[in-house]
Structure formats: structure tokens, C-alpha cells
N, C-alpha and C positions, 0 to 999 in steps of 0.2 A: 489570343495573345494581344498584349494591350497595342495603341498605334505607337507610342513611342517607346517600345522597350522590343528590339532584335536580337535576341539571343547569337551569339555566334558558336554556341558549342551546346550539347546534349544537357553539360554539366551547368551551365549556366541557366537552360529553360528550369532544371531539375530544381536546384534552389527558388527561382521565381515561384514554380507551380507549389512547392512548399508553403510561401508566402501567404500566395493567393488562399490556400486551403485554410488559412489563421495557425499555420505553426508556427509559435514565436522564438521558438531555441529547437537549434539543430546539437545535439553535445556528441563530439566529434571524438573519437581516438581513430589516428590517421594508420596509416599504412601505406603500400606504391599503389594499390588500386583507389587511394582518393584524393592523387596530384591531381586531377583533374577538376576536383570541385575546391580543392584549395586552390585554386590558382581563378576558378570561375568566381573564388567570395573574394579576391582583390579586388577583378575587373567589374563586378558590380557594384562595389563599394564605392570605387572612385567614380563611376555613371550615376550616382546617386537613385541606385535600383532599389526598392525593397528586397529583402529575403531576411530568414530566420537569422537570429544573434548565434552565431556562433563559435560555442562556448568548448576549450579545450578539456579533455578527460582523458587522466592516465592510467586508466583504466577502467576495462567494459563493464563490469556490473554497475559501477558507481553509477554512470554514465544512464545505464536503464532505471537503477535505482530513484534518481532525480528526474528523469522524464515520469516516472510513475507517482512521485511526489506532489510533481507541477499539474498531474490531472487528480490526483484525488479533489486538489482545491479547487480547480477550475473546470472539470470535465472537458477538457479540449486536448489531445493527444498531439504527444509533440515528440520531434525524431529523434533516431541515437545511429550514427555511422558510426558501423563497425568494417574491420576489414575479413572479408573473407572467411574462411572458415574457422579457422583459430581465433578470430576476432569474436564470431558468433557462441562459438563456447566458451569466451572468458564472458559473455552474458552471466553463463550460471543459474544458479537457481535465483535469479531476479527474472529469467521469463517464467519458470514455476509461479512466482509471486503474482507476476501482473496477470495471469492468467487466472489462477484461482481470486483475485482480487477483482477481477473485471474488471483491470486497469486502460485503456485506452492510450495503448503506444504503437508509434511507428520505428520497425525497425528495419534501417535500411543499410546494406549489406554489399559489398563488392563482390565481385566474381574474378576469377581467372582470367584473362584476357584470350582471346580467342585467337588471333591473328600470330603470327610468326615471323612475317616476312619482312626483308629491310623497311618494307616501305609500308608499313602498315602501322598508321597513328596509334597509338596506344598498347601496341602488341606485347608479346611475350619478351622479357628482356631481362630476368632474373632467373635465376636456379629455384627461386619458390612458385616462380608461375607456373612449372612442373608439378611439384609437393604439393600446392593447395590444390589441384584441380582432382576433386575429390567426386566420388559415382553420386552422391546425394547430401548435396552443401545442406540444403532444405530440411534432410532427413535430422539434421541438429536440433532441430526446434521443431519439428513437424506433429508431433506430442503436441503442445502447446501453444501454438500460434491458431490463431482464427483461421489464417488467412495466408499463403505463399504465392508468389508469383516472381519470374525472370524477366525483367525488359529486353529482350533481346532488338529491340528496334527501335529508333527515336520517336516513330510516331506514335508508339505503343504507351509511350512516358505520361503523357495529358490522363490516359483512360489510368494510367497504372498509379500515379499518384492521389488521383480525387479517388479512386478506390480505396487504397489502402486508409485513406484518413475515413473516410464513410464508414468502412468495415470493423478499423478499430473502435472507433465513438457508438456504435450503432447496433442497436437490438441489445445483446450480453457483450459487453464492452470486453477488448481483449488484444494482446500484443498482433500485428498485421506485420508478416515480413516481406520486405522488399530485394531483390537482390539485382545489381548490373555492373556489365565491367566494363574495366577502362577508357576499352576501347569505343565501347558504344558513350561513355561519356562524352568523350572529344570529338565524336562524329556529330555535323551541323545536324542541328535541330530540325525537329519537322516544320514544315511550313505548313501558312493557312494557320488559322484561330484555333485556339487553344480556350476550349469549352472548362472553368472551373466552379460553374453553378449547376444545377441540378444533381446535385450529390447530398439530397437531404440525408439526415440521422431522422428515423422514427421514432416518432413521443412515444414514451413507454405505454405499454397494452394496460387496458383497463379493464374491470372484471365487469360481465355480463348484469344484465339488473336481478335474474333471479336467484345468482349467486351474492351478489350483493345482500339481496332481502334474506337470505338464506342463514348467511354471519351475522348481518344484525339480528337473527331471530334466537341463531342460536347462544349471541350475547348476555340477550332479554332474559333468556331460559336458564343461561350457568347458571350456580351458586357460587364458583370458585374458579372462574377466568381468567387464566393466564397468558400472559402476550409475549413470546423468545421471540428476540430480533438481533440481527446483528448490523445488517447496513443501512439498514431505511433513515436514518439519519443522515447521510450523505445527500441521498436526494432531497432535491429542491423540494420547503414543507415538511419531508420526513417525520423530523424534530416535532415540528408543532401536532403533525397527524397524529402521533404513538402520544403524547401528553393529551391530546383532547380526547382521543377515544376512552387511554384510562382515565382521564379525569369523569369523563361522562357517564362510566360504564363500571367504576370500583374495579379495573383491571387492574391485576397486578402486574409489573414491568420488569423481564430478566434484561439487560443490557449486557450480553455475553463477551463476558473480558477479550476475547477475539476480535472484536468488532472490531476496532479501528476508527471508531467514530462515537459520537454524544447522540444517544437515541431519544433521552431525555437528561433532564436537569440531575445532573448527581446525589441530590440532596433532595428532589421532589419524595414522598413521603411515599408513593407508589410505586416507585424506583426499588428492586430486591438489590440490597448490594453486596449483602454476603453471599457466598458461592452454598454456603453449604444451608443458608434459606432457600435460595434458589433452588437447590436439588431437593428439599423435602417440598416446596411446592410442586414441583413436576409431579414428585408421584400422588400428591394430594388432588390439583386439579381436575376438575371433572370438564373443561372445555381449555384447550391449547391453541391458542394461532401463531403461528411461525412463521414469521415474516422475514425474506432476504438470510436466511441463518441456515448453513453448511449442516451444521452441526448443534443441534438445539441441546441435547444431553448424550451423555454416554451410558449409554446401555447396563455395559457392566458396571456402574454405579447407581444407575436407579432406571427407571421404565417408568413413563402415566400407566394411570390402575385403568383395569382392564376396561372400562364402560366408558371411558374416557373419549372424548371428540378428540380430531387433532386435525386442522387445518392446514395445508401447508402453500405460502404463499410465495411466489420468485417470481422469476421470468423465465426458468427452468426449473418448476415445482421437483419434476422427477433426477432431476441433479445425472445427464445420461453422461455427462464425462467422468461422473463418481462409478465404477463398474458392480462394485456390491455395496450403493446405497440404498439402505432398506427400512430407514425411518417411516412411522404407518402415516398414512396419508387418509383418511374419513372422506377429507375434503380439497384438491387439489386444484390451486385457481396458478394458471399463466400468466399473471403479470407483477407491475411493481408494487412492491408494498407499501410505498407510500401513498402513492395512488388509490389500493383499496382501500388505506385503512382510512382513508380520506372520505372516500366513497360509502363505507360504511359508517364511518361517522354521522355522512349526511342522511343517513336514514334508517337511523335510531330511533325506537319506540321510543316513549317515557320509562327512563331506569330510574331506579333511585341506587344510589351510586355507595351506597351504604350498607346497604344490603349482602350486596357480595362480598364474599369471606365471611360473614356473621358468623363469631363463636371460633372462629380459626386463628393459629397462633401465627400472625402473620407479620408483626413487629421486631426488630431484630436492633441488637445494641450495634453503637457505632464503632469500628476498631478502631483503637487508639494507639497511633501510628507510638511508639517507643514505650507505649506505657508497660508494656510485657517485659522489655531487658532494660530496666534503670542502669544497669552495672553490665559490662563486658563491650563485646564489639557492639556497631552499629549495625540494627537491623532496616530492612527493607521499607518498613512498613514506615520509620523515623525519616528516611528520606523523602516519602511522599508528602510525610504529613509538614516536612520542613520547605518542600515545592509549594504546600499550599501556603504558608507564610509569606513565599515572598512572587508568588507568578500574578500576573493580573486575568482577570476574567477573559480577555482576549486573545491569551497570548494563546499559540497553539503548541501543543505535546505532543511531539513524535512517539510511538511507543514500539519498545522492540525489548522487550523486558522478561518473555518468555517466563520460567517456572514464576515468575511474580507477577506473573500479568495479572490474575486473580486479588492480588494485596494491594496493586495500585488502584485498581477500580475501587476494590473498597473504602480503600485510603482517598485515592489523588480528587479533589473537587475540580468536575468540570460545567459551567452551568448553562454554557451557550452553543448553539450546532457551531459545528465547523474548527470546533478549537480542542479537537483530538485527528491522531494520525495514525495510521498502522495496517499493514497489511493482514493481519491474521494468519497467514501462513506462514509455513515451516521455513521457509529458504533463510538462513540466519543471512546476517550482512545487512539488511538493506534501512536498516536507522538512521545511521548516518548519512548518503548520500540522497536516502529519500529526505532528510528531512533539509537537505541542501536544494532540493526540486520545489520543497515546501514554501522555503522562504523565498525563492524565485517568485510566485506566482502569488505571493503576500510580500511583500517589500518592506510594509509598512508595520508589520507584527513582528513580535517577538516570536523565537524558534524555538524552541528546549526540547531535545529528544533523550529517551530516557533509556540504556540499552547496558543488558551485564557484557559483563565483560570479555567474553567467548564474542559475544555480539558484535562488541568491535571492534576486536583482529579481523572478525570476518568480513568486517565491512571498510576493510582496505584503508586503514585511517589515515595513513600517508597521503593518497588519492581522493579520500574524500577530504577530508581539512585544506586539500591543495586548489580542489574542486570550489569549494568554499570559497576564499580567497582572490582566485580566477573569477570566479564569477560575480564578486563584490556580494555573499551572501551567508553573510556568517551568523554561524547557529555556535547554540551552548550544548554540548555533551554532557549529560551524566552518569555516570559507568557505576552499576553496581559490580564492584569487586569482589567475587567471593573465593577468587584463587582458582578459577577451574567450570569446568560444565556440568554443574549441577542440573539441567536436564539429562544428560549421561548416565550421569551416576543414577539417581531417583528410580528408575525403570529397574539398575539392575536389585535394588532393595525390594522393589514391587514383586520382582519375580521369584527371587531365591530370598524371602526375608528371614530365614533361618542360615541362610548359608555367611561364609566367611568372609564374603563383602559387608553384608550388614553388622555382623561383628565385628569389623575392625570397623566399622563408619567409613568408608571408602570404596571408591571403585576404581579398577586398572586402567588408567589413560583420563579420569576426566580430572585431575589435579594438575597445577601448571607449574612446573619445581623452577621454570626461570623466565617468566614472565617478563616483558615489556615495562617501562616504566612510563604509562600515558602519559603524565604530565609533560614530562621530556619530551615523548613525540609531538604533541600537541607544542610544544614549546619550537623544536623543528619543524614547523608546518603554518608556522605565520599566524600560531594561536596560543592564546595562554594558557599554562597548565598547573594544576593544583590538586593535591592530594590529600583528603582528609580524613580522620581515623578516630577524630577524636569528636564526640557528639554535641559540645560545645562550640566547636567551629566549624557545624556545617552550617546552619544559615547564612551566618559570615561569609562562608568560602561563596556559595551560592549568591548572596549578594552580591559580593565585587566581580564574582563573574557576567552576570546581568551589566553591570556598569562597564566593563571591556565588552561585553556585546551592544550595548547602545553605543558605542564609540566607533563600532563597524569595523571588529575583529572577533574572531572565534573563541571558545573557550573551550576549555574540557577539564570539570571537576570529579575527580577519580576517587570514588568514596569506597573506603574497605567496612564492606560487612560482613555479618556473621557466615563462615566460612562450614556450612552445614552440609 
């Protein structure tokens, strides 16, 4: 503990040692188990103490949602209080997110209070101190957190906090839960120094040299090298590694609409950006490297041909939290893929880079975002290609676009790392307040996240727009409208396409007979709202909303498409 800062309470060290760890936002939804740390972030304020900004949230997913935001950009994990156990389940499927995302958050958690008696600081003193004290608070998240631990002691706070940020940032990045009650907040702080270095994060593992000579040889050797990645663009280089390898090596590049990220330039010539290129080169390839990617192809739509290499490169090649994944593996390296493909760059034969693919039809025309419906509703593919009219190269694209994630990759130009966002995972919701955690930790760029419209009911628009706002961080919403959960529906046509869903063009529960009118809400939530329908003024609409978001209020442009 530093010489001039004396904590007088548990909850008071607790904010400090947050500080010290470089968490720069705490996003708080309160509860009676965290008077304690609200009352610690006055008395520090006025001592002119460091601790996290502490930013209010009216609810829990958002709250994860934006702390998972704030590290995709900066790789530094940063907190979310919640209360208790009912606070840790309005999480939701944003800890599924940060998890499969190997997001780097801290989640920190109230307890039950322990004590009962008159005199017992912080004790038991409501009828839900009873209700919450639940056989296994932990067992909420226990599925999907890295990492669990209970403070039950003050002195235990120092070891318990530089853990959780180490454990979240470090090795396979992933949500670290924390939990302590009230009572142990308000109890005085441990005495004696307060250790908050030697809590390195390990550089990501590098692959061995005869594995290294192993990929470049069998690069040398392909005729028909293809490279599935989904996040190595995030890491530091990423970008530059997956462009200079295929540049050097005539590899072809899937950027899997999953990703969440610019692996390369959207428009580089080596970039497959149709999907359904993409799937006729899997099964054409005679050598695969997978780098950072879940899920390189789906099986029941195509399989590499049988003679085929296939590489697979993570930090968890064998994927052991997936229970039946069974992708083939020729060649299985533990570490990051930007780092090998880095590494294998540097020790490359002489290729001639032209060579590969020779005589393969391996060119693919560009979609032309509206050119297919001149006439009727607006399609999907019209709004990307109207995002690239008016977004600049810099700005960053939240994405949460599901059954269209595929149209936008083909469609959206993105040409620089770092200016895409998205989880790739299922847990719908998390567009909106991730992409409020986005513009936190870029201040200086523009926000646009792009999500239908199931996306953002789910993603508590109220809360997030208010989240926005509170935080002084306001982003532009684009909502493809198409009346309903067109991932819902889609499945049940796939399975019964002879049966009477597919015949009437519908499915039971994924149509919305009395929807919300976003603009309105957005209009109630300290942001502007506009609705267009009509394909002439969607640039327009898109433009003047860019201009109310450089003026430092939110937007949200509600675009009706084709309702298929």
C-alpha cells in the first residue's frame, strides 16, 4: 500500500487495488451488498485517491457487455459489480460471450452477509439476506468463468484481486469471478503493504522451431493453401502476419464472418469473401491452416478432400471446453496464431506466390449490395453497401447481425485492423452495450454497431442507450428490421422443408405482431431516432445520424428490410 493513501475500510483498499491493477472503469449496478463501496468511491474522491471511473448500469448484461467491449480494443480487463446472485444471473449469456470470446473481464460479485447480530457492521438486515444466501452463488457462472474465488478475509483482498486481473488477461483470456460481502467490505483493511506487481500476464506461447520448418515446408509443397482464421487479427501484428504470409505464399484467406475482427484488408485480392467461395475452396484445398477459429467449416456442408493436411493453430488447438469437437487435426501447434504465422513467415523458402492455385477457379464477383432488389423492400446487403458510402476507414463496426453476418463481410469494407467488433458467439444482446465499452476505450473514433432487430430488444436498449449517455459515449445503432427472428425461423425450413412452415413462408413464434417502435425508444433515451423504409433515404438517414453522433449524442437508425 502506497505511504500516503490508509484505506479505512475493506471496500475502500478494494477500489485502490482495482486501480493499481490498471482497471480504468468499474460499471456498477448496485444493490444493499455494495453501500459499502459506494460510500468507499465518495471518500476516495474527495482524498483525491486514484480508483476506477465509476460508471452506473441499469442493468447486468449491458454492464458485461461494455466491459467486454472495452478489452476487445485494449486487451486490459476491466470490472462489472454485480449484486449477488440474482445480479450474477441478469449477467446472462454475456458471460457465455466473454468466454467463448476470450474476453478478459473481471467479475465482481456481492455475497450474503454473514453476521446477524446487533452489532455486527454490515450484517444481515433485510429479508433478502435470507433469499440470496443460496448452496452455490459460484455454481451460476462456474460453466464459464476461468476462475472463482470468495474473499472471505481482508488480508486475503491484495492476493485475491492481482489474481483475478492476471487470470482474466492471461494465458486463454476469460471472464475471473470474484465474490465478497458486505460485511467483510466495511471490516478495516489488512495492514502492512499491499504487493500489486509481480502479477505478469504471459506472452503468448510460440511454436517450437521444427514445427515452425514443418508449416513452411508444408506451404512450399501445397498447390492449393488455404488459411481459416477467425481472431488473429486482434492480436498485436495479427493483421499484418495473415497478409504477408498470403502475400508471400499465393494463400488464399477465409476471414470467417464469426470473427469479430479484420484479419485482412476486405478488398485485398486474396481475401475469399464470398461464403459460398469459401466453402468450395475447403473442399478443393490440399493444405488448411486454422488459425484462432472455433469453427473453420461445417461438416454437413462440405469436409477438405480426403489427402488433405489440416493444421490446427490456438492456444487451445484441441478446443477441451468444446466436449464433441472433432475437427481433424494432421498438425496441432499450442499457441497464438499470430505469433506462428509470424514465425513461419520468417522462414519461408523461396515461393513463387503465383504458382498456387494455378488453373483453379479461385476469383469470385463482388456482391452488389442492392443491385438484386431495384424494386420492393430494402435488403440487407443495400445497407452495407450504403455504410460504405458514408463510414471512414477508421471508424469501428460493432457487429451483431447474425443470419447476415455472412452479407456483411461480403458487402461491409473494412481495410484497417482493429476497426471491426463482435463477439461470434451466440448469446444475442451484446451489440449494443459492447459497442458502448467500444467507444470507451476509443473516444476518439466513431462507433457504428450494426444488429437486427431481435438483437436489440435483447440487448436492453433502454439500459444500453442510458449506459451511453451516462458514460458520455455515444454510438450509432443500425437495426436491420425484418419484423422477427429470422434465425428462428431459417432452422425450422432446414429441417421440415417440405412441411407447412416452409409452405406458408413462416414459423410459429419468430414474427413480431407488436413490436417496439426504436426510434421512439431511442428518442426516450437521450438519442435520436429514425426510421427508414424507403431506399432513397437511407444514406441520408445514415448521414445526419453520423452528424448527431459527432455532436456527442447517440443515434439509432431503424431500417425495414426485406421481411424473408
Amino acid at each position: 500500500m502506497s505511504d500516503d493513501f490508509r484505506p479505512d475500510t475493506t471496500a475502500e483498499h478494494l477500489l485502490w487495488l482495482l486501480h493499481q491493477h490498471g482497471v480504468d472503469h468499474l460499471f456498477l449496478n448496485p444493490g444493499t451488498d455494495s453501500a459499502p463501496l459506494q460510500e468507499a468511491a465518495v471518500t476516495l474522491a474527495e482524498a483525491g485517491v486514484g480508483m476506477p471511473r465509476i460508471i452506473t448500469c441499469t442493468f447486468e448484461s449491458v454492464a458485461l457487455a461494455a466491459a467486454h467491449g472495452y478489452w476487445q480494443v485494449t486487451g486490459r480487463p476491466q470490472a462489472v459489480f454485480v449484486h449477488v446472485d440474482v445480479g450474477t444471473q441478469n449477467l446472462g449469456a454475456m458471460v457465455h460471450n466473454a468466454m467463448r470470446d476470450r474476453a478478459g473481464v473481471v467479475v465482481i460479485a456481492g455475497k450474503t452477509p454473514y453476521g446477524e447480530d446487533p452489532d455486527s457492521l454490515g450484517g444481515r438486515s433485510h429479508t433478502i439476506h435470507w433469499q440470496q444466501d443460496v448452496p452455490d452463488q459460484a455454481g451460476v457462472v462456474r460453466g464459464y468463468a476461468k476462475w472463482t474465488l470468495e474473499v472471505t478475509r481482508p488480508d486475503v483482498l491484495p492476493r485475491a484481486v492481482g489474481r483475478a486481473v492476471q487470470v482474466a488477461g492471461g494465458g486463454r483470456p476469460g471472464p475471473a469471478y470474484l465474490m465478497v460481502s458486505r460485511d467483510v467490505l466495511m471490516d478495516p483493511p489488512a495492514t502492512g503493504p499491499s504487493r500489486t506487481t509481480g502479477y505478469a500476464v504471459p506472452r503468448p506461447p510460440v511454436a517450437d522451431a521444427e514445427t515452425v520448418r514443418r508449416i513452411a515446408d508444408l506451404l512450399s509443397e501445397a498447390e492449393r493453401p488455404l488459411l481459416i482464421t477467425s481472431r488473429t487479427g486482434r492480436r498485436p501484428g495479427g493483421f499484418e502476419a495473415v497478409t504477408r504470409l498470403a502475400e508471400l505464399t499465393g494463400t488464399r484467406v477465409v476471414d470467417k464472418p464469426e470473427s469479430g475482427c479484420v484479419n485482412i484488408d476486405s478488398s485485398h485480392p486474396l481475401n475469399v469473401r464470398s461464403a459460398a467461395t469459401a466453402q468450395r475452396l475447403v473442399a478443393e484445398a490440399d493444405l488448411i491452416l486454422v488459425a484462432d477459429c472455433d469453427v473453420p467449416w461445417i461438416p454437413k456442408i462440405v469436409r477438405p478432400r480426403a489427402d488433405a493436411t489440416v493444421v490446427q493453430i490456438a492456444a487451445d488447438p484441441l478446443r477441451e471446453d468444446m466436449p464433441l469437437w472433432t475437427f481433424p487435426a494432421d498438425l496441432a501447434v499450442a499457441a497464438d496464431g499470430a505469433t506462428v504465422l509470424g514465425q513461419v513467415t520468417a522462414a519461408l523458402p523461396e515461393i513463387d506466390p503465383a504458382a498456387k492455385w494455378a488453373g483453379a477457379e479461385v476469383g469470385e464477383a463482388r456482391t452488389a449490395g442492392g443491385a438484386e432488389t431495384p424494386q420492393g423492400p430494402i435488403a440487407a446487403a443495400e445497407v452495407f453497401a450504403a455504410l460504405n458510402e458514408v463510414l471512414r476507414a477508421d471508424d469501428i463496426v460493432v457487429e451483431e447481425t447474425v443470419t447476415n453476418a455472412t452479407t456483411l463481410r461480403e458487402v461491409l469494407d473494412r481495410s484497417l485492423p482493429g476497426t471491426l467488433a463482435g463477439t461470434g458467439s451466440p448469446g444475442l444482446g451484446w451489440g449494443l452495450g459492447g459497442a458502448v465499452g467500444v467507444k470507451l476505450a476509443a473516444p476518439d473514433r466513431r462507433v457504428v454497431t450494426v444488429v437486427g432487430d431481435g438483437s436489440f430488444m435483447f440487448g436492453v436498449p433502454t439500459s444500453a442507450l442510458c449506459l451511453a449517455a451516462e458514460a458520455d459515449a455515444p454510438i450509432l445503432a443500425v437495426v436491420l428490421n425484418n419484423d422477427g427472428y429470422r434465425a428462428s425461423r431459417l432452422p425450422v425450413f432446414e429441417l421440415f422443408p417440405e412441411g407447412r412452415s416452409a409452405a406458408r413462408g413462416d414459423a410459429v413464434g419468430t414474427r413480431f405482431q407488436s413490436p417496439p417502435d426504436f426510434a421512439a425508444v431511442a428518442r426516450a433515451c437521450h438519442a435520436d431516432g429514425e426510421s427508414v423504409d424507403d431506399r432513397t433515404d437511407l444514406v441520408p438517414a445514415l448521414q445526419r445520424a453520423l452528424k448527431i453522433l459527432e455532436s456527442g449524442r447517440s443515434a439509432v437508425v431503424d431500417v425495414r428490410i426485406v421481411r424473408d
